[in-house]
C-alpha positions as a printed Julia matrix, in Angstrom:
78×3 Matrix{Float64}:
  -1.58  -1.13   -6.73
  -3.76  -0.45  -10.19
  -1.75  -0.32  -12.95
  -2.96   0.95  -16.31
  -2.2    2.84  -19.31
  -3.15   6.76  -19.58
  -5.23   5.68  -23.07
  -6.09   2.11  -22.46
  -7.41   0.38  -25.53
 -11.07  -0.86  -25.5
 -10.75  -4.63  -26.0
  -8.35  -5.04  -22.3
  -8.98  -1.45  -20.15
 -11.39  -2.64  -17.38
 -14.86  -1.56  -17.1
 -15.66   0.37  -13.94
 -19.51   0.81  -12.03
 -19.31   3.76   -9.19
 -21.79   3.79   -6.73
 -24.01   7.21   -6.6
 -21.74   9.34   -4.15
 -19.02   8.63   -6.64
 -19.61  10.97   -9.2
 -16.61  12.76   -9.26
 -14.32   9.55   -9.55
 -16.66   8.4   -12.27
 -16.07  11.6   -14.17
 -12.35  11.32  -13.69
 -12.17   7.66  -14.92
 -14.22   9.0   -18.0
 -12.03  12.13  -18.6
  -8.93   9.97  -18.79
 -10.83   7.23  -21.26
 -12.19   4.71  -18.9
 -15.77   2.82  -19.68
 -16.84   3.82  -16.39
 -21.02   3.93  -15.5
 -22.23   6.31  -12.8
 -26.16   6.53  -11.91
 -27.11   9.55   -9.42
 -30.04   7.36   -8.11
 -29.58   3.47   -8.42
 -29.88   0.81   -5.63
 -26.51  -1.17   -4.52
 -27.98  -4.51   -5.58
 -28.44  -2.96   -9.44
 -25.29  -1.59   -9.13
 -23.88  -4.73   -8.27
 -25.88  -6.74  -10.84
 -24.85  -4.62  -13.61
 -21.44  -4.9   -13.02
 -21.79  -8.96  -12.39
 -23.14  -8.9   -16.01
 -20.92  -5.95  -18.15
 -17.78  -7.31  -15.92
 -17.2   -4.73  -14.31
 -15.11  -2.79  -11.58
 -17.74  -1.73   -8.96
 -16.13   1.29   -6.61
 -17.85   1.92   -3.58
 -16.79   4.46   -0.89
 -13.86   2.7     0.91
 -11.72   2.75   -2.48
 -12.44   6.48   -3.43
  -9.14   7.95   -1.77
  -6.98   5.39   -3.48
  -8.69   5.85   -6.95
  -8.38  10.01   -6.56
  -4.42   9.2    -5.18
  -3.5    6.92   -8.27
  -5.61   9.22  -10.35
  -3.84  11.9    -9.61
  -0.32  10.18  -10.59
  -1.54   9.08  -13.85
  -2.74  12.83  -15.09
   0.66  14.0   -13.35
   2.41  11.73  -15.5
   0.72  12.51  -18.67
């Protein structure tokens, strides 16, 4: 389980990358203050480069239904 604060601060929230199907659980991490990139057209090895480099969470397809469930708690608890 992903825990994190609704409003996490900048120097310990993680960083997320979502791969270019994602862009609805991009713009959800964003809404609730999350660092999160999202490029409609980008290759996987890019993607995956990028986030080696910025440290960052790279979401691909198989984690989008837990994301949108524990999503969905946090904004339901704010």
């Amino acid at each position: 389980m992903i825990h994190h604060s609704v409003t996490p601060s900048k120097n310990d929230a993680p960083k997320f990358i979502a791969v270019c199907h994602l862009g609805k659980l991009a713009k959800y991490l964003r809404l609730i203050g999350f660092d999160t990139l999202f490029f409609p057209h980008i290759e996987d090895d890019k993607l995956i480069t990028i986030a080696n480099e910025e440290n960052r969470i790279y979401w691909q397809g198989d984690h989008y239904k837990n994301m949108m469930e524990y999503l969905a708690k946090v904004l339901k608890e704010s």
